[in-house]
N, C-alpha and C positions, 0 to 999 in steps of 0.2 A: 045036194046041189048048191045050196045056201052055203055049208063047208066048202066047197070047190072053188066058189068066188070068194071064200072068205081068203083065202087060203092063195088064190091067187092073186086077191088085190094086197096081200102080205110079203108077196113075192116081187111083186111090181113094183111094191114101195121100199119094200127093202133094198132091193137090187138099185133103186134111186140116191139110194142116200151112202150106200156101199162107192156106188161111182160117185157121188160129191164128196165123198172124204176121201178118197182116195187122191180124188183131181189134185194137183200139184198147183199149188198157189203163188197167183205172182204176186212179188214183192216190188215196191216203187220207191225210187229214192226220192228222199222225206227233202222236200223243198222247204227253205227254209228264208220265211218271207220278213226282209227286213225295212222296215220302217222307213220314208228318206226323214235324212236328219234336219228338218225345217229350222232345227236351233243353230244350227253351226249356219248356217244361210243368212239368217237375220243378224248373227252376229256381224258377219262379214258387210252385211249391208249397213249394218246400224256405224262401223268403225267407217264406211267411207262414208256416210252422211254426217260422221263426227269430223274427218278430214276434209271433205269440201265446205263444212262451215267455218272451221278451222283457217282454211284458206282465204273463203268469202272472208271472214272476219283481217285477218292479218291484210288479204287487200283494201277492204275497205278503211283498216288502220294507215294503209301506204299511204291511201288515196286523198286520207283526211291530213296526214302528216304534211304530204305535198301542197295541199290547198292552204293551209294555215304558216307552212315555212318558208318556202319560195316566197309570196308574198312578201312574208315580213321582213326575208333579205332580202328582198327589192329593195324593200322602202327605209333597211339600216343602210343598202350601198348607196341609195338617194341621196339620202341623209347624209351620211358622211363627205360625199362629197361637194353636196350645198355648203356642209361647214366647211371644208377645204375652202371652197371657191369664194367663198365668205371673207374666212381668215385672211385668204391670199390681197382679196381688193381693200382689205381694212388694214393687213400692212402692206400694201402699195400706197395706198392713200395715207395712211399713216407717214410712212417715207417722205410721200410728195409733200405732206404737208411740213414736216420736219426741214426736208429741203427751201421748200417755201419762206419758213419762219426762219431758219437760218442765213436765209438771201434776205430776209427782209430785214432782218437783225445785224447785219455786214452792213444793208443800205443805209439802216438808221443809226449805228454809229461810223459809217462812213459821211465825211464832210460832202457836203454837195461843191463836185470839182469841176467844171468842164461848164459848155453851155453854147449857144450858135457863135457863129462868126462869119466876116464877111472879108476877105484879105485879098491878097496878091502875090504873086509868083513869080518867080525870074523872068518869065516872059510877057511879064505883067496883064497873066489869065486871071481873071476871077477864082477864087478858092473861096468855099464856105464847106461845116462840117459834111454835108452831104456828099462830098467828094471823097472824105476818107471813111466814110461807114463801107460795112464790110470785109474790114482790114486791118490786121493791127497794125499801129503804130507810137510807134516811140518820137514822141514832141520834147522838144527842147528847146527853154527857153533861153536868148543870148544879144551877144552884138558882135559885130565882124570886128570893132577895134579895141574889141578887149585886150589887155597887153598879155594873159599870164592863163586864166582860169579857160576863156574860152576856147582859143585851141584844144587844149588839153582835152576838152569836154568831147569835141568834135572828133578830134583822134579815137578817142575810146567809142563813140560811137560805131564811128568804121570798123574799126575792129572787131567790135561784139557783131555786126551785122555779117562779117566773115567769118567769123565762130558758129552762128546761126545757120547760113548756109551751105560752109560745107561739112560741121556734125552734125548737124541736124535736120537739115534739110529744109529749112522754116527761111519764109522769107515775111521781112517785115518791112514795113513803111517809114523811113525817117525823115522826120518832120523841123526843121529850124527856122523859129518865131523871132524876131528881130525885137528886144525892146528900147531899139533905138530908130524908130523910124526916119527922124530927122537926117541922119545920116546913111542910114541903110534903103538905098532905092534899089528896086530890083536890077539894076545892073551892076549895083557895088556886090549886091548879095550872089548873083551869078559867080561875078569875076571873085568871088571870096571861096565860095564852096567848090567853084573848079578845079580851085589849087588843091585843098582837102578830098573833096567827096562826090562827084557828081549826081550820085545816088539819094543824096540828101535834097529834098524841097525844101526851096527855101521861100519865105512868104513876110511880105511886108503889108505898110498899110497907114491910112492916115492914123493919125497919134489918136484920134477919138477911136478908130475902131483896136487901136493896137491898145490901149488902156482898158476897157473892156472885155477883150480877150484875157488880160494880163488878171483883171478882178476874178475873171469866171474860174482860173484856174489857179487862184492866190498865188500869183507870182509878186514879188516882191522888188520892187529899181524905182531907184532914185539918181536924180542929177545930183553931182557935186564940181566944187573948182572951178567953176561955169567963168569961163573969163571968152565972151566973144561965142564963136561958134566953136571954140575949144571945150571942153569937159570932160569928166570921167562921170562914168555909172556904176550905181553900184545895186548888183541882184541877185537874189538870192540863187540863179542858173539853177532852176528848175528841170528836172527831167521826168515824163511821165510817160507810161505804157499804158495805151489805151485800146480796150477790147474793140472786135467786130462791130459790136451798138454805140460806140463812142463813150461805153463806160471806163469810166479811171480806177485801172486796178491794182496800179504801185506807182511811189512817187522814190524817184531813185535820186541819192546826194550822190558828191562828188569824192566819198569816203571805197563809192564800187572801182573793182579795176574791170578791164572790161571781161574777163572770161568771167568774174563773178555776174557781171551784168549781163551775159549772155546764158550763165544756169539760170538764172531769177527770171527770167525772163523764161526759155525754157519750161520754166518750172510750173509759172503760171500760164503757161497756156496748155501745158499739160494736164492741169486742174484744172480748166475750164471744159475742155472736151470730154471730161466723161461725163 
């Protein structure tokens, strides 16, 4: 009996283990578990956190470049052209004052020529300087009976004031001062300059204010041969051009012809206007 189970629980176990090795075993594919690469990651992160400081840096470099350069070319373009604006008013002023001292150095060795006066006129109007400021004019000093110098004077006068106006377009004032008042009364003087000039003023005067005038602009006549109300005079026929402000800025002899009297003339007032 004890054999019979013995015997069959030999059978029962046997036949168990017969079927599990027999059983046909499954095989699984070997997974094969890989790591994530956390190096290669950081790497990648570490090269953009090395590039956005990289950047940070280079802009903060722009930032500071801008802040410190821009300024300071402000304040060199400032600069420079403070000293421009500088230079330019200290030669202006430098100029002016050159102009200055060379108008003052013409006045200081220029003689003091000219000065007021009170006279009369063919139609025996009042004339004093204030009548010709504004204007050049050419004054000349003379007498209607001179025999030789004074016509001649007068001619060229005419002339150059026709040379004046149709080359050049300049018109001028001419002036004839009698240093003979005694005999030049403003009707001799009229009827003298008609024949010559009418374009020409002519201006007399008592012999106190016609001497006066004669001092102020060193003219020069003297009586000779004096028999009666007959005589001769004799004067040095002065001829002066006198600016706008009644300054005297050339004293012309009787050496000009008149087209040379009409360049010189000309000339200087071509030099005055600039």
């Amino acid at each position: 009996m004890l054999r019979s189970r013995l015997v069959g629980l030999a059978l029962r176990y046997g036949l168990r283990a017969s079927s599990t090795t027999s059983r046909p075993t499954r095989s699984y594919p070997l997974r094969i578990f890989q790591s994530r690469s956390y190096s290669n990651g950081t790497h990648h992160k570490d090269q953009k956190l090395a590039r956005q400081h990289y950047e940070d840096n280079n802009l903060s470099d722009s930032q500071s470049w801008r802040r410190y350069v821009i300024p300071t070319a402000i304040l060199v373009i400032a600069g420079a052209g403070t000293l421009i604006h500088f230079n330019d008013e200290r030669r202006a002023t430098s100029k002016e004052s050159q102009q200055s001292t060379t108008s003052e150095v013409r006045n200081i060795n220029r003689p003091a020529i000219g000065g007021p006066f009170r006279l009369y006129d063919t139609k025996n109007n009042l004339v004093t300087e204030s009548n010709l400021r504004g204007k050049w004019t050419l004054m000349y000093f003379g007498y209607t009976s001179c025999p030789d110098v004074g016509p001649g004077e007068i001619q060229k006068i005419t002339e150059a004031i026709n040379i004046l106006e149709c080359k050049y377009d300049l018109k001028i004032t001419p002036v004839f001062i009698t240093i003979d008042p005694q005999r030049d009364s403003p009707a001799q003087l009229k009827a003298y300059l008609e024949e010559l000039d009418p374009r020409i003023i002519g201006l007399t005067g008592p012999i106190a204010a016609v001497r006066q005038i004669a001092q102020e602009y060193r003219v020069y006549f003297k009586k000779f041969d004096e028999i009666g109300q007959d005589y001769l005079v004799e004067c040095s026929h002065n001829m002066y051009l006198l600016d706008p402000n009644l300054e005297t800025v050339r004293c012309f002899g009787v050496e000009y012809d008149a087209s040379q009297l009409a360049d010189a003339i000309m000339m200087d007032v071509s030099r005055a206007s600039k």
